[in-house]
N, C-alpha and C positions, 0 to 999 in steps of 0.2 A: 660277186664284186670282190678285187682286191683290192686291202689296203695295204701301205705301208706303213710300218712304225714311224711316228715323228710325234712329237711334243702335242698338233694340233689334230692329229687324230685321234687321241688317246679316250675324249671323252664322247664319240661318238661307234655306234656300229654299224657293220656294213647295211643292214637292213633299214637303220634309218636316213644313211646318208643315200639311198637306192631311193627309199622315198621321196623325199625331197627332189632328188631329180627327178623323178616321172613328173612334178607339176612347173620344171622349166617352161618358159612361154614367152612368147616372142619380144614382150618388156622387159625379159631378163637376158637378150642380147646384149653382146659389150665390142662382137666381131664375127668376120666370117672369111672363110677364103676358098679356093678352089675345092678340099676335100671336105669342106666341114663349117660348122659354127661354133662358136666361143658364145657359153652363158656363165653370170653371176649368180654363184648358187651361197646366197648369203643363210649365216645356221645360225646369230646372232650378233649384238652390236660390235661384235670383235673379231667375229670368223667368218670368210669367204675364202671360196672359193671362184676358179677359173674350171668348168669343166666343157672341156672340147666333146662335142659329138659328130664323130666320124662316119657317115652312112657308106655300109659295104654295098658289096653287087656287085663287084670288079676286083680278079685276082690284085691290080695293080691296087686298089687301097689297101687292101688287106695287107698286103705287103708293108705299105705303108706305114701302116698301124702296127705292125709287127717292128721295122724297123727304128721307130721311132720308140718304142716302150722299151726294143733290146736298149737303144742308145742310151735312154733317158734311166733307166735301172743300173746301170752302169757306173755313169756319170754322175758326180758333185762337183760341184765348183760356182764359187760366190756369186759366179757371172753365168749362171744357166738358173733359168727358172725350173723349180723343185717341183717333180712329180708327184705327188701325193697316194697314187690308187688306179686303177684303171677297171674297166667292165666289158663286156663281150655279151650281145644278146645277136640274135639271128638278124636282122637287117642295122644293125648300128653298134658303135665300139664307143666307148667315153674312157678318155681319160683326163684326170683331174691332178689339174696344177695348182699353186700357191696363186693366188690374186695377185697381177701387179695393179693397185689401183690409181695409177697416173694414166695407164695406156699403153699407145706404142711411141717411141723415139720417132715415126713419121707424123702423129699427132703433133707432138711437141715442137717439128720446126716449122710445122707449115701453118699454125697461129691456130690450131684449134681447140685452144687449152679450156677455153670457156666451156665448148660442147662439153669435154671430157671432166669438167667440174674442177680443172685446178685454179688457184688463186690467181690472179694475172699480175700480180705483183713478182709472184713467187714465178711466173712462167716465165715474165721480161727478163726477168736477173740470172735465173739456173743459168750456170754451166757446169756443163761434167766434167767431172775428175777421171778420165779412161785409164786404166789401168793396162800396160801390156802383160798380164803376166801370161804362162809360161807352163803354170803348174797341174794342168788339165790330164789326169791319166785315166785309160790310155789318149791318147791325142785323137782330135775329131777336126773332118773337113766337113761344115757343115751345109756346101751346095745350094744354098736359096738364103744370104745374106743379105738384108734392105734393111732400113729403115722399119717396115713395118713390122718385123721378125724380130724389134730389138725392142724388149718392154722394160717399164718405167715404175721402181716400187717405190713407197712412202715416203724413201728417203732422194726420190729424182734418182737413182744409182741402176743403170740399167744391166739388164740380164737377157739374153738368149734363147728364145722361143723357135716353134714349128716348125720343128728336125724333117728334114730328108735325106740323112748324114749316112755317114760311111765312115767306118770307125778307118 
């Protein structure tokens, strides 16, 4: 397992955050899409994670997986969700993001903020403040842009997930 340096890894090692994944299960879905599943791998009342499991078997995931960690290793920017680690075993690849815990931007407009546990106060009223900015280096076209690729952290403030990008 790789980690990277960040503030929120510091007090964990790879062998216990390895554990903790092997007992992901299917209550700790949060999503899922054509290459993979999205689990909630909570480490205590303050730290989650999002950790994606990518199942290989196919040059083209692997690809995949490959393209997406070069992009995301690469890349900072306020408006991309933050890699955290990533891992490689013989039938399956994970890599671990920061938790956005609102969801995705296609939750959000299509009224299923209950499901996702936000306040419905707080869901009627949000609007986003979008930023254009500009300052993305090097620059990414990121190929598979929706609603559901666009996630929602603590602060409603959304961020840019599930690269198939091309720098």
């Amino acid at each position: 397992m790789v980690m990277f340096r960040s503030p929120m890894m510091q007090s964990l090692t790879s062998n216990a955050f390895l554990k903790r994944t092997l007992k992901l299960s299917n209550r700790d879905i949060i999503g899922s899409g054509g290459y993979g599943t999205v689990y909630r791998l909570t480490i205590n009342e303050s730290t989650a994670f999002a950790v994606k499991r990518l199942n290989r078997g196919t040059a083209e995931r692997d690809r995949g997986f490959e393209r997406e960690l070069e992009a995301m290793g690469d890349i900072k920017h306020r408006n991309i969700v933050t890699l955290h680690g990533y891992y490689t075993a013989p039938h399956y690849n994970l890599l671990i993001y920061e938790l956005m815990p609102n969801g995705s931007l296609d939750t959000f407009l299509h009224g299923s903020c209950k499901q996702e546990g936000i306040d419905g106060q707080r869901c009627s009223k949000q609007q986003e403040d979008w930023h254009h900015d500009h300052d993305c280096i090097p620059h990414i076209i990121h190929r598979d842009i929706k609603s559901s690729n666009i996630l929602l952290d603590h602060n409603m403030e959304a961020r840019v997930s599930d690269f198939d990008w091309q720098h």
